[in-house]
Structure formats: C-alpha cells, structure tokens
Phi, psi and omega in degrees: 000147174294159192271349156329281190334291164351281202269150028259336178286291183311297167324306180284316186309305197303275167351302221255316178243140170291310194311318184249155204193137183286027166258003171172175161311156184269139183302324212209352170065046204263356195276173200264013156284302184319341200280335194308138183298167189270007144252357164292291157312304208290295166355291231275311212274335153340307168304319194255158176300178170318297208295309169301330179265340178287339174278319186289328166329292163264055189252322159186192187324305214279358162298307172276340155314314178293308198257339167318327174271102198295356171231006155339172196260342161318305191286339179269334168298321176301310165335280198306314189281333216241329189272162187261148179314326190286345193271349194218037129234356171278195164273015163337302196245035184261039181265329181279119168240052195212123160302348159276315159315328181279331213234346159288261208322322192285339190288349176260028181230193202302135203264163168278040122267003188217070164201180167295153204288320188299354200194161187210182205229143176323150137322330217263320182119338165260350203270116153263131171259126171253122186282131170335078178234118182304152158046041195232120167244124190252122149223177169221158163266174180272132157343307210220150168223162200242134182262292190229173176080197178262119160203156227199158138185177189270108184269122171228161162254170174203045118183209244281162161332276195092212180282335176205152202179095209241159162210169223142207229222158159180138177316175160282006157259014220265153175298149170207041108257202177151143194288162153090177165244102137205174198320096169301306178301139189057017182290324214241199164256009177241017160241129179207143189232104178274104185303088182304319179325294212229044176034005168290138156275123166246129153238114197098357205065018141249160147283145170255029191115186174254169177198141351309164175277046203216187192243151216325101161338131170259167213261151178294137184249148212272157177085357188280124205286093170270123150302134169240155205228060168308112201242101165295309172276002138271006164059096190194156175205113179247144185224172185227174178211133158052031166081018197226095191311118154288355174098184192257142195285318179232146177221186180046021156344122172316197117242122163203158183299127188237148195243159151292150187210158164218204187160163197191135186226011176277131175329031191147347183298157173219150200239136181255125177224153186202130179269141203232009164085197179351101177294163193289345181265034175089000000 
C-alpha cells in the first residue's frame, strides 16, 4: 500500500474518531477506529510500508500502542516483504534484535543511487560490490544523513583491502569516484575518513594522524566489525572494534548533513554496512 494510502487511512481514522488525530494523541483513544481490536489492527497495518506506519503511530494511544511492540507481528510481515532471505537468514543483521530494527537498517543503508558508476549494492540491500575497474577509487553514501543526535553503525570488509580502504562520514558534495587508488574519503574538505590500510585519519587532503592512538595499533582484519559512532550534536565521529571504544577520530564536525560513506579500490572486494540506531550508552 501506498504512503497516499497510508495518510489517507490515518485521516479517515481521525474523521471516524473525534479523540483522535495526527496533531497529538487522542486523550483517552475514545473514537470507534480506536476501539478495533488489536488483532483487527495488526492485520490492517500488515499491509502498509515504514513511511505509513510511522504516521499511524501518531494518529492516537491506542495505535501507536498497537505498533510499540518492535517484533510484532505488523514488523515481521514488513520483513518478510522488504527485506531479502538472504539478509534475514545470514548474521547480517544478528546486531538487530527487532524486526523494526532490521527495517530502519535496510532504509539506512548504503544507496545504489549515490555511489560510483563502479560499484552496485548486492541483492541482500547491504553489501556493496566493486567491480574489477583498473585505476579507479569508488565509494557510496548512505541512503539517509544526519543533522542531529547519535547514531551509529557497523562497517565490515569481506574481502581483500588493496592499498586504501577507507570508511568515514561525507557531505552530499563530497566525490565518490576518481581517477588513481587513493584515500577518496578525507581527499577534500566534504569529507573525513579513516584508512583502515595504514591507520591514518584523513581530512582536507591531509593526514591527521595515526588512529587508534597506541603504539602499534593493529592492523584491520577482514570481516572484522567496526563500529562507527556519529554525535551530531557534540559534532564528533568515533569508531570501536570488537565493543572496544578506540576514542574519538573528529571533533568540530559542521553542522550540515553528514551520510555514512566507505571507498574502496580493490576489484571485487565488498564492503557491508548496517545501521544500528542509538549507540547504546546513551
């Protein structure tokens, strides 16, 4: 169903109950949509996409009451449709444990429409592939960027580097092809990155250092999971390994909308990315 459908579903509810309406909650959810039983609901909201049930959410109490349990059975039917077998029977996702969490990471991840002519995102909705193109460094954005709050997800590779392999953060101006193999990511001022190869933070065309900050720092291991850690409002970009905060990479951040970004310049390798919402410490 359509997200028309969607807000027109929500409208006639709003009509049909006085109490209730998408400017706030119904007081007491006292109108006759509200009264439907909550598996008469669940049915009816089975049908529709993200973008429709997040507006039914806020048409009153008892709806959103109705949509609060994230492994319902409403979140596993959207699953079953949007999502691929494959993405939900491998550990793509076993970082998610909510079928509304598995379906937020697919609307965030990385898109075939904002990468390089070089590289396409998998069936499974997460994967990005760089097809064998000589003398090329290829990245993608992330579907969606962030103005405020914390959010965070997990970048792997799954197979080999080559010389640079970078993942980071990048405006909507930022490049995501180029001639040559180098650091696509931190090449500019709309970009800033970290080179898993040789542990340099790029920003600007420079290095900013080494990162993690130790003495010798170990080298990335493929399949090995990094977190990333975005704080729009303390304008900061931090990353983990194995659940083990490495500190923070960028400070001063802008504020303008920054997407997850990778590059990547080796022939076939593919890089995974999955967005996890909140970080967990708040």
């Amino acid at each position: 169903m359509s997200g028309v459908a969607g807000a027109g579903a929500a409208a006639a509810a709003a009509a049909a109950a006085p109490g209730c309406g998408p400017g706030g909650f119904a007081a007491g959810g006292s109108g006759s949509a509200a009264k439907l039983p909550g598996r008469v609901l669940e049915h009816i909201f089975s049908y529709l996409d993200l973008l429709d049930l997040t507006r039914c959410s806020l048409v009153c109490r008892s709806w959103n009451k109705c949509l609060a349990d994230e492994n319902s059975e409403v979140w596993r039917s959207l699953c079953s449709r949007v999502l691929s077998d494959e993405a939900m029977r491998s550990d793509i996702l076993c970082n998610l444990g909510t079928y509304k969490g598995k379906l937020k990471s697919f609307q965030h991840a990385l898109s075939s429409h904002d990468c390089s002519r070089n590289v396409y995102v998998k069936k499974n909705g997460f994967t990005l592939h760089r097809n064998p193109i000589a003398q090329s460094t290829d990245g993608a954005r992330g579907k969606i960027g962030f103005t405020e709050g914390r959010h965070a997800w997990e970048i792997w590779w799954e197979g080999p580097l080559g010389t640079v392999a970078v993942i980071g953060i990048a405006t909507k101006r930022a490049p995501m092809q180029c001639q040559g193999y180098v650091a696509l990511l931190g090449s500019d001022d709309q970009s800033w990155g970290w080179n898993l190869v040789d542990n340099n933070l790029l920003h600007n065309g420079e290095v900013n250092g080494n990162f993690p900050q130790c003495n010798n720092a170990p080298k990335y291991q493929i399949g090995e999971r990094i977190r990333v850690i975005l704080d729009m409002d303390d304008k900061t970009l931090a990353f983990e390994r194995g659940f083990e905060f490495l500190g923070v990479a960028f400070r001063g951040l802008p504020k303008t909308c920054l997407f997850p970004a990778v590059s990547a310049v080796y022939g076939n390798t593919e890089v995974t990315m999955v967005y996890l919402g909140k970080p967990l410490d708040g």
